[in-house]
N, C-alpha and C positions, 0 to 999 in steps of 0.2 A: 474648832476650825483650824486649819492649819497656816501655818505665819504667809504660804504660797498662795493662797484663795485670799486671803485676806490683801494682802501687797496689791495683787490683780483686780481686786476691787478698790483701793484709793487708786490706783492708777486710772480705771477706769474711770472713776470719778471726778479725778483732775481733766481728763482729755474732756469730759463732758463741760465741766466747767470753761474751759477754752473754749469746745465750740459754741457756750453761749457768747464768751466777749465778744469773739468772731463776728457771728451774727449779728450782737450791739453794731458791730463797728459796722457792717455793714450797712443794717439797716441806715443808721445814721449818714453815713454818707450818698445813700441812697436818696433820702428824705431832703438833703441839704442839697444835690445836685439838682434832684427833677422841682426845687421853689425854686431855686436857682436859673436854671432853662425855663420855666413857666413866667419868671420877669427879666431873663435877659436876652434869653435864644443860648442858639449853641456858643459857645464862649472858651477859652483857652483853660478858666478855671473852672467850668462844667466838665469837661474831657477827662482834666485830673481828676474831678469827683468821681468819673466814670468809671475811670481805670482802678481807683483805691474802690469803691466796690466790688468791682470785679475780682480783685486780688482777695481781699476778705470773702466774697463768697468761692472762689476758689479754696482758698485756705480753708473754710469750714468743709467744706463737700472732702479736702481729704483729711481733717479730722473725723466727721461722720466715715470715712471708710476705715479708719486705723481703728475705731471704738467696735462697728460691727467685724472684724477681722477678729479682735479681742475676745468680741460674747460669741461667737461662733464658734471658735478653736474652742473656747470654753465647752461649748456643747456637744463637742467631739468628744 
């Protein structure tokens, strides 16, 4: 296998690994916002939870597009 398919595969591997932490983080801030709202209503540090989700599931959705951009070129 040549040094070039190999490289593009840990790199691949790595970006996949991120968008799991991603995801972690998200979920988790997800998880910790809505018991959050469910004992306190809308609140100034619910908002924040909101927004640090949103940012993390932003942030994975464009690593899931740089990983499929990668296996596709690949398949070209």
């Amino acid at each position: 296998m040549s040094p070039f398919f190999w490289k593009n595969s840990q790199s691949v591997e790595h970006m996949i690994e991120e968008y799991m932490a991603s995801l972690d983080k998200c979920m988790e801030a997800f998880s910790n916002g809505l018991k959050l709202y469910l004992l306190s209503g809308c609140q100034e540090k619910f908002k924040k939870l909101q927004r640090e989700t949103h940012r993390y599931e932003s942030r994975a959705d464009d690593i899931r597009r740089e990983i499929e951009l990668k296996l596709y070129g690949k398949a070209l």
